[in-house]
GUKOLBA-129684 format. One line per 4 residues: for each residue x, y, z of C-alpha. Coordinates in Angstrom, 3 decimals. Layout:
% GUKOLBA-129684
X Y Z | ... .
% end
This chain:
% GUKOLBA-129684
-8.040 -2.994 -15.284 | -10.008 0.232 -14.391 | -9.865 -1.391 -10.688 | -6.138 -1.357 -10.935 .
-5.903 2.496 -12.273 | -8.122 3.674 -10.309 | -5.979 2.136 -7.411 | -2.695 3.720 -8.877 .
-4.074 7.210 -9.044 | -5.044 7.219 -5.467 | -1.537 5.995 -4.674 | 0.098 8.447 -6.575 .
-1.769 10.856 -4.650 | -1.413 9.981 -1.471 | 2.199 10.671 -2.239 | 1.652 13.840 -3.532 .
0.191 14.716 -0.372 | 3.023 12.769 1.500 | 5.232 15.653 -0.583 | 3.113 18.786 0.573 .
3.723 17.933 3.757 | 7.427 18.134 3.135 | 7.379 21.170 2.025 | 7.649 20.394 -1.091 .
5.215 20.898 -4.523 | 5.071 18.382 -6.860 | 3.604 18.782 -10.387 | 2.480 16.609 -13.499 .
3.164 18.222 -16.400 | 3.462 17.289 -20.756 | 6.946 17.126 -20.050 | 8.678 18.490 -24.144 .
9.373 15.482 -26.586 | 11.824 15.587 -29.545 | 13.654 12.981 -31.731 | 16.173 11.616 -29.901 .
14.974 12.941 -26.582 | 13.263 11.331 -23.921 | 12.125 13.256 -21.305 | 12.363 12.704 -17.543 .
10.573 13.828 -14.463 | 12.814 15.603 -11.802 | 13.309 17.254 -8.793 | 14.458 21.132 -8.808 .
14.369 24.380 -6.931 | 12.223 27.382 -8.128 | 12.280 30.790 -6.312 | 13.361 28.920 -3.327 .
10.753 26.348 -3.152 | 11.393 22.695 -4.118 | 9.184 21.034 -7.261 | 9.036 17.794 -8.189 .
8.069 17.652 -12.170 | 6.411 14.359 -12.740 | 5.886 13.406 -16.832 | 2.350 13.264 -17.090 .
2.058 10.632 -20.331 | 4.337 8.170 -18.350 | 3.001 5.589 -17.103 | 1.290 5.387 -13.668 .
3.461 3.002 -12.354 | 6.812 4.331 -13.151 | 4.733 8.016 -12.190 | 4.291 6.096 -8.156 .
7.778 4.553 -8.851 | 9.482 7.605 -9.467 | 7.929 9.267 -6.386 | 8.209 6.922 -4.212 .
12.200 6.491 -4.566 | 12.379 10.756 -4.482 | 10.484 11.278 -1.627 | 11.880 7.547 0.581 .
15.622 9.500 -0.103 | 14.138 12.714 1.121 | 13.281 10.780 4.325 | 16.741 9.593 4.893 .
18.614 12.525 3.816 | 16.626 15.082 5.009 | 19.761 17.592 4.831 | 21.167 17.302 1.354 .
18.119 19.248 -0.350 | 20.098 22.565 -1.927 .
% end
């Protein structure tokens, strides 16, 4: 098990690095939790740079998941950040 996290954190940062060299800064953060809210990780623009906000307290898995998919459509739609 600690073989397999262990594993999951160095993929997750290789694509954090993958991101950098994009251009582009990623952070994990306590993303804010009410009733009836579930919070999401995202991709937005702040004083002209581009931040990906990655829920820290989700799993690792959907964590790689999440960044994989963002930064694969970055890759083939280079053009279409705003």
């Amino acid at each position: 098990m600690a073989q397999l996290k262990h594993k999951q954190q160095s993929r997750l940062q290789e694509l954090i690095g993958a991101a950098k060299q994009m251009n582009i800064e990623v952070r994990t953060e306590k993303l804010l939790r009410e009733v009836g809210y579930k919070p999401r990780s995202g991709r937005c623009r702040i004083n002209g740079q581009e931040v990906i906000l990655i829920d820290r307290d989700a799993p690792l898995s959907e964590q790689i998941d999440f960044l994989s998919a963002l930064l694969a459509e970055e890759e083939r739609h280079p053009s279409c950040r705003t």
